[in-house]
ROMAR-731986 format. One record per residue (C-alpha): residue in three letters; residue number from 1; x, y, z. Coordinates in steps of 0.2 Angstrom, whole numbers, plus 5000, padded with zeros to 4 digits. Layout:
BEGIN
+-----+-----+------+------+------+
: res :   n :   px :   py :   pz :
+-----+-----+------+------+------+
: ALA : NUM :    X :    Y :    Z :
...
+-----+-----+------+------+------+
END
This chain:
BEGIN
+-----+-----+------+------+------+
: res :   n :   px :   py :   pz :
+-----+-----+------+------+------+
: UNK :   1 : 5087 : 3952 : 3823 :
: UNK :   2 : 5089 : 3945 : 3842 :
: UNK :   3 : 5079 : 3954 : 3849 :
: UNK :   4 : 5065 : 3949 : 3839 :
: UNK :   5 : 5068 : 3930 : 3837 :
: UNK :   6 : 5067 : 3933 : 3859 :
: UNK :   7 : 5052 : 3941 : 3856 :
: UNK :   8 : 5044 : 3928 : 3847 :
: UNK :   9 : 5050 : 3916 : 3856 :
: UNK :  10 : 5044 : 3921 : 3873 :
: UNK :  11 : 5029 : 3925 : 3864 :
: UNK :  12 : 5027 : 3905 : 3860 :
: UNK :  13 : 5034 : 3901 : 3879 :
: UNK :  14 : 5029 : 3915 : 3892 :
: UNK :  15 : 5030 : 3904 : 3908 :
: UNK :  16 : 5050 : 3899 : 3901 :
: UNK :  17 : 5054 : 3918 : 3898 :
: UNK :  18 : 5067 : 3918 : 3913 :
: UNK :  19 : 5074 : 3902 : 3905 :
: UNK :  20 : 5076 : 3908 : 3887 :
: UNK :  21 : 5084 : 3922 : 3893 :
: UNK :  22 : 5100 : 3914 : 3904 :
: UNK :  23 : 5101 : 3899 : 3890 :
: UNK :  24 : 5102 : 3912 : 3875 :
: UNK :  25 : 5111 : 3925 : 3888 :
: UNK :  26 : 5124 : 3910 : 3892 :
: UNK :  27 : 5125 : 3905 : 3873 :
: UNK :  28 : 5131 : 3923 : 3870 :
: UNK :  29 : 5143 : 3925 : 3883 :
: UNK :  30 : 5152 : 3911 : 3876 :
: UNK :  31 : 5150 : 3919 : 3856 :
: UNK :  32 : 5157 : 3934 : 3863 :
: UNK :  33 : 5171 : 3925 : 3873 :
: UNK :  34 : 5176 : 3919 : 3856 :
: UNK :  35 : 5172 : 3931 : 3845 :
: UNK :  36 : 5185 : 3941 : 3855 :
: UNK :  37 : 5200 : 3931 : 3855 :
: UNK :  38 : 5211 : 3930 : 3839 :
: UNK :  39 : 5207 : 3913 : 3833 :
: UNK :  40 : 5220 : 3904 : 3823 :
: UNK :  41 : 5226 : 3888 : 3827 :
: UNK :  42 : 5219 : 3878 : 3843 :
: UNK :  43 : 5231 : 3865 : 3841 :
: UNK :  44 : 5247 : 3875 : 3844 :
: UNK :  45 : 5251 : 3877 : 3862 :
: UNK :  46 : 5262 : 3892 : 3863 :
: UNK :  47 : 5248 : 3902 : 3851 :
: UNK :  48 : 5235 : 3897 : 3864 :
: UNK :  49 : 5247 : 3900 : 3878 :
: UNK :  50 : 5247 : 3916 : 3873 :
: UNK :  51 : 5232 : 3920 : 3869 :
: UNK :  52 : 5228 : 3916 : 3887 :
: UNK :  53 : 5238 : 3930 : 3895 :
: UNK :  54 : 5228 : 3943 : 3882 :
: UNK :  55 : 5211 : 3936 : 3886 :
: UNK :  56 : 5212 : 3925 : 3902 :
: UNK :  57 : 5193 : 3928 : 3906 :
: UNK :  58 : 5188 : 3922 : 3889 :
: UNK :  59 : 5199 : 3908 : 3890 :
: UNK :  60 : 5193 : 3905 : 3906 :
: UNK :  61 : 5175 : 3906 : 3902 :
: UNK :  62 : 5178 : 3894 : 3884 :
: UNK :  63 : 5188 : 3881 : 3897 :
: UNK :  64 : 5174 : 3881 : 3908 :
: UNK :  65 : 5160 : 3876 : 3895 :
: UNK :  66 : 5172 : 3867 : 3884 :
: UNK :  67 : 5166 : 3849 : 3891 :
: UNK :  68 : 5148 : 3854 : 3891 :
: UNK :  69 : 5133 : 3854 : 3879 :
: UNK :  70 : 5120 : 3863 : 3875 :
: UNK :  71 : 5107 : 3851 : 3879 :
: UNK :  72 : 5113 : 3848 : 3896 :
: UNK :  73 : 5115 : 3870 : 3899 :
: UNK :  74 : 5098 : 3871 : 3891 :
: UNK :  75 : 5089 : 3860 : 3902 :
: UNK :  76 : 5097 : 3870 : 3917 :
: UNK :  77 : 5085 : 3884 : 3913 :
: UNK :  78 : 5072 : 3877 : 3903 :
: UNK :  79 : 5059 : 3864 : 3909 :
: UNK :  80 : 5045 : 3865 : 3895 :
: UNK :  81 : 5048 : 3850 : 3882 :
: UNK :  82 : 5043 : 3858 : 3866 :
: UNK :  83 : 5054 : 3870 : 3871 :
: UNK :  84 : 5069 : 3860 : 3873 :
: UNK :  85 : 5064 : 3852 : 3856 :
: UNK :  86 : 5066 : 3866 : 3846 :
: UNK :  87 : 5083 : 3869 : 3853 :
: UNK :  88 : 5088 : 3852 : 3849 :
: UNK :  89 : 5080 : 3854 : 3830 :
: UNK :  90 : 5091 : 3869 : 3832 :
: UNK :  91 : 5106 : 3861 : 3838 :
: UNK :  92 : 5102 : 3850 : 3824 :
: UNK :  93 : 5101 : 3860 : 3807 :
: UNK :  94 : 5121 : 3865 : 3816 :
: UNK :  95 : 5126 : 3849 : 3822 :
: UNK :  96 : 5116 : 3835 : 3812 :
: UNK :  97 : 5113 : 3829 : 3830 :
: UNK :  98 : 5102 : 3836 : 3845 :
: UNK :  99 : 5107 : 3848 : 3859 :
: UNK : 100 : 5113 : 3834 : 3872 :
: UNK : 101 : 5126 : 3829 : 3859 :
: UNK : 102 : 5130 : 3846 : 3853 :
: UNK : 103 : 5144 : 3854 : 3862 :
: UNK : 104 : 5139 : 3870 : 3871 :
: UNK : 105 : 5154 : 3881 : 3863 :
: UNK : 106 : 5148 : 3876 : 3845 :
: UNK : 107 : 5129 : 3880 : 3848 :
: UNK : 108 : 5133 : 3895 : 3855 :
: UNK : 109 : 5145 : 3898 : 3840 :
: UNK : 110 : 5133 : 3894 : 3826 :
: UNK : 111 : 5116 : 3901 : 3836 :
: UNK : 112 : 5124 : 3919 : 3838 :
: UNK : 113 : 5132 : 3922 : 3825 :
: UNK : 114 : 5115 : 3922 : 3814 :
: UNK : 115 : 5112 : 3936 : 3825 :
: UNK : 116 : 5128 : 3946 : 3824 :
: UNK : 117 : 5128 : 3959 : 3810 :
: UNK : 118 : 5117 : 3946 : 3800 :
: UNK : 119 : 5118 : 3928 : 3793 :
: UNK : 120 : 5136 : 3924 : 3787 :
: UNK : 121 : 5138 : 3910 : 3775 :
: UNK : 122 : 5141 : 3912 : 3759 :
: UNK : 123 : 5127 : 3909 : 3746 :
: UNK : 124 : 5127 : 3892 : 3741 :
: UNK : 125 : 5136 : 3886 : 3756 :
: UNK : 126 : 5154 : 3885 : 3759 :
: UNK : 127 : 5156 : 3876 : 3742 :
: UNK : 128 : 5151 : 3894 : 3734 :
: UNK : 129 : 5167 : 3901 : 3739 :
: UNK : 130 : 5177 : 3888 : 3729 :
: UNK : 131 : 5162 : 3891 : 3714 :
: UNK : 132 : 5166 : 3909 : 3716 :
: UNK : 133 : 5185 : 3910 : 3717 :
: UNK : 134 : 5186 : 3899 : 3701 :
: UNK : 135 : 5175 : 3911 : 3692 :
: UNK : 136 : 5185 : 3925 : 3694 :
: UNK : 137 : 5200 : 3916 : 3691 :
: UNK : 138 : 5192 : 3913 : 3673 :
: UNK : 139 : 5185 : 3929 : 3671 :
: UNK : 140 : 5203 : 3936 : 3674 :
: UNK : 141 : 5209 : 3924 : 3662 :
: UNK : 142 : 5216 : 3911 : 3669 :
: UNK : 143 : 5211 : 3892 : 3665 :
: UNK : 144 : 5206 : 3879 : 3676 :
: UNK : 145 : 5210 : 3860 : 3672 :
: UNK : 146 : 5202 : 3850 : 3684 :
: UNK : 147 : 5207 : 3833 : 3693 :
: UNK : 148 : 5225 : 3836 : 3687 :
: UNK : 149 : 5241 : 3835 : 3699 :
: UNK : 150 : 5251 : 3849 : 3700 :
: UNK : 151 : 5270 : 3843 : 3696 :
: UNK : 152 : 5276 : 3861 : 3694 :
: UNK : 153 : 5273 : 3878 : 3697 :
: UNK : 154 : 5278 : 3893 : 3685 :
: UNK : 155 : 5286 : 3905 : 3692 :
: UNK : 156 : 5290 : 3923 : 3681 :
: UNK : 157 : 5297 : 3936 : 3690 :
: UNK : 158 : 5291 : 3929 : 3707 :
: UNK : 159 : 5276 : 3926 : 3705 :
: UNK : 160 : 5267 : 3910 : 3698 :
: UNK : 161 : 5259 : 3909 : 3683 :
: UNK : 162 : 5258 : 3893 : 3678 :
+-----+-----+------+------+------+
END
């Protein structure tokens, strides 16, 4: 729950309550930028184009904090250093580097999203999914032969089968 890792927090850092609160608020204005906008391909420049003239504050805002990182956006409201190491241990465990080398939209991306509607990564990492779709493709009775370059598909009635 937010509102309890806040708590906690400003129950470790009362003098930086002010600060947690516009570095945390700041990360969520950027999650819910994004979390907003139909994200498919940030590459194509028509799809973007036109996701600008749905959502040009979003955009805007996302632009804005594209060339900035967490550490630098942290230190703008934060001053206490045990403080600021947390957020780059944080930044960290995301990034595999700390806040000052962690680019504001991705900490923002990873550090709300624990909090919106719960933790969602799959059990066992992202490598479960491939463990589980393999699963049910056996369970359903398909067979699996790994390490083996596809030639051909089998197609029966439209469909592949082989």
């Amino acid at each position: 729950e937010y509102n309890d890792f806040v708590e906690e927090l400003v129950s470790k850092f009362p003098h930086e309550k002010e600060g947690i609160l516009k570095f945390y608020g700041t990360c969520w204005k950027i999650f819910n930028s994004l979390n907003s906008l139909e994200l498919k391909s940030l590459e194509e420049p028509l799809y973007l184009f036109g996701q600008f003239f749905k959502k040009p504050l979003e955009c805007l805002t996302l632009a804005y904090y594209l060339p900035q990182n967490a550490g630098d956006i942290a230190r703008k409201f934060i001053k206490d250093q045990q403080l600021l190491s947390f957020i780059d241990a944080e930044c960290f465990i995301v990034s595999t580097v700390n806040a000052l080398q962690t680019p504001m939209i991705n900490a923002s991306m990873v550090l709300c999203d624990r909090h919106f509607g719960g933790i969602n990564y799959p059990v066992g990492g992202v490598g479960g999914i491939a463990v589980s779709l393999a699963n049910g493709l056996v369970e359903k009775g398909s067979a699996i032969k790994y390490r083996a370059n596809v030639t051909n598909v089998i197609l029966e009635n439209g469909k592949a089968v082989g």
